[in-house]
N, C-alpha and C positions, 0 to 999 in steps of 0.2 A: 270403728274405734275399739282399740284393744283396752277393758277396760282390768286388765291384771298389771298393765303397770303402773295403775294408780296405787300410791301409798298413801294407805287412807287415814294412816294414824299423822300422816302430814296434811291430811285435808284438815284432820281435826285442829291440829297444833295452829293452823294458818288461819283456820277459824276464830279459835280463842282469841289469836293475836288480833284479829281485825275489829273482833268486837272491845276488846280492849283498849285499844286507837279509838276507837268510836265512840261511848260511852265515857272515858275519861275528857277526850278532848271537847264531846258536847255537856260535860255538866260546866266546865270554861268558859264554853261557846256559851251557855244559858245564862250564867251570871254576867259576864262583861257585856254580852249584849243587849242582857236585859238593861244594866247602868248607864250603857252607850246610849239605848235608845229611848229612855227615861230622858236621858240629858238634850238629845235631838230634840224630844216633845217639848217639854217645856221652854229650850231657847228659841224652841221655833216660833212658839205663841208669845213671847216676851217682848212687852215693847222697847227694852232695853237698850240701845245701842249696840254696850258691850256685848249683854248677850247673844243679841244679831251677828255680831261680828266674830263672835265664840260658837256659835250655828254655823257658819258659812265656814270656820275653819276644820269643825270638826266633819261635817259635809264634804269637804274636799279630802279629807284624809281618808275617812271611809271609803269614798267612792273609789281612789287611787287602789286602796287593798282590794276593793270589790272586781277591777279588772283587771288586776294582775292577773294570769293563768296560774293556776297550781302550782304545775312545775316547776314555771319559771321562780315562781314564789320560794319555793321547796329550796333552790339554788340560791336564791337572792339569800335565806336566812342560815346557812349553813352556818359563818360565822359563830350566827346570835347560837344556832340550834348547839355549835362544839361546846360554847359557855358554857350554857346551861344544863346540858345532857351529859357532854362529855365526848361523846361521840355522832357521827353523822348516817350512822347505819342503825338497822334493827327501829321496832315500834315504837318506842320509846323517842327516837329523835325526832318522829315523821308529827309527833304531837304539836309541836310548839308552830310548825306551818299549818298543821289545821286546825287551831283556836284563830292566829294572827290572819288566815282565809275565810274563815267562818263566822266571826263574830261581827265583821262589821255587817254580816249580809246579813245575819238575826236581827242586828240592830236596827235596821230600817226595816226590817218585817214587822218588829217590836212597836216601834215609830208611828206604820201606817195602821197597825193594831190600835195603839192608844189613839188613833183620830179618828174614831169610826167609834169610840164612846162618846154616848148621847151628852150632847153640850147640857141641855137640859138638869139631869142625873149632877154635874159637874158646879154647875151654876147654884143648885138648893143645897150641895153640899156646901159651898161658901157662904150662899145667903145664912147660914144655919152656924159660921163662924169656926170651921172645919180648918184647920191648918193644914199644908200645902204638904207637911208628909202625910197627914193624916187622907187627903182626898188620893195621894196618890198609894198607899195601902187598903186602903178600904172601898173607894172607889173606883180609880184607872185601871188598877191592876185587874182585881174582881171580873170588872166589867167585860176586861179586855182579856181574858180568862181562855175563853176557847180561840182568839186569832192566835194568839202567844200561842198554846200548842201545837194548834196547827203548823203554826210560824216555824216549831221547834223541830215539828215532824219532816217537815221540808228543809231545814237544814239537816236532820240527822241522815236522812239519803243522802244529800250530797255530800256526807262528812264519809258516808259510806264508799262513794264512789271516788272522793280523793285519795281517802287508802289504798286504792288499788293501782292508781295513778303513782302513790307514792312508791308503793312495790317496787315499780318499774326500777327503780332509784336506791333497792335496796334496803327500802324500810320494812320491811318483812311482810304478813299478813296475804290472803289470798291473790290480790294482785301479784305479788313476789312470788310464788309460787307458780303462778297461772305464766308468767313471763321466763322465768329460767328453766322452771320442769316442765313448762308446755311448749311456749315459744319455739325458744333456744334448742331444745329437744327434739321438736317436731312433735309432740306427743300429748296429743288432741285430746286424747280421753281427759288427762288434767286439767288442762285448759275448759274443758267443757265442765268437768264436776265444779270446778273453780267457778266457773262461771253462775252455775246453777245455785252453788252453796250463797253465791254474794245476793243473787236473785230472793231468793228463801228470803236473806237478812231484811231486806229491802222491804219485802210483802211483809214482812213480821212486825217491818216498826213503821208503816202505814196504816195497818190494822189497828197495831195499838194506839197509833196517835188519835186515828178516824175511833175505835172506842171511848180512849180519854174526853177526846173536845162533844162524845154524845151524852156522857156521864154529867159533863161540866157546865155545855149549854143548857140555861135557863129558860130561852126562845121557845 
């Protein structure tokens, strides 16, 4: 591999941009998913009716985003994405497909997170006359503290690897890069720096996730 025709101050520029898709689109991914999967927890344990019936709808909607494939998704929101961005190219567009891919899978990460707090723990906070935001701030969440991370860490790779997916498509960022100046080009040395740089990202925010949830667990 010839590596003099890599332009590196484009590895960088492709860098920034991926981590920017990344990073913007998972602090999204963290809040709605975290509300989404709040909202799963509690309808799911509700003997409600409605609630049941407000579970099973949000269940099926989730699940629907969950198997979409990326790309296909990427396409399906172009519409939604001109709305709101304005355009269907560059980082900036490829956002609003990976919150709308990402969030519902956090949410059930979130979901089977909150049910793996000790009923126990949940039960004296009630006996004790604890309101139902109050067990779910000071308790659920707490508790459920290092799955959520973890949760968050395993979306943030694959929010990683949608980027690159999206690339293909024009959303900028290492994959775009790695597909027109590598691909397209024939011209492997990029393709492989590309390759290596997304690798890096990947090991960088495992590391972090896997120090966070050692910081956080109490176990």
């Amino acid at each position: 591999m010839d590596f003099s025709k890599v332009k590196w101050e484009k590895i960088t520029t492709n860098t920034v941009e991926t981590l920017s898709m990344t990073v913007q689109s998972l602090i999204a991914v963290f809040i709605l998913g975290l509300i989404l999967g709040l909202i799963l927890y509690i309808t799911s344990t509700s003997q409600n009716k409605l609630a049941r019936i407000f579970y099973n709808v949000v269940t099926w909607i989730v699940n629907i985003f969950r198997a979409i494939p990326f790309i296909i998704l990427v396409i399906l929101l172009i519409p939604f994405t001109k709305l709101i961005v304005g355009t269907m190219l560059g980082s900036q567009a490829a956002i609003p497909a990976l919150i709308v891919s990402a969030a519902p899978f956090y949410a059930r990460l979130v979901e089977i997170g909150l049910r793996e707090v000790d009923k126990g723990v949940i039960e004296a906070a009630k006996a004790m006359g604890a309101k139902n935001i109050t067990i779910i701030t000071k308790v659920l969440i707490p508790e459920s503290l290092p799955a959520l991370i973890s949760g968050l860490t395993v979306t943030a790779i694959a929010l990683v690897g949608s980027t690159a997916m999206a690339g293909v498509i024009g959303a900028g960022g290492l994959g775009n890069l790695a597909y027109l100046d590598g691909f397209q080009r024939s011209n492997n040395a990029v393709t492989f720096v590309a390759t290596v740089a997304i690798l890096i990202i990947v090991f960088a925010v495992q590391y972090l996730g896997d120090y966070v949830v050692k910081k956080v667990d109490k176990r």
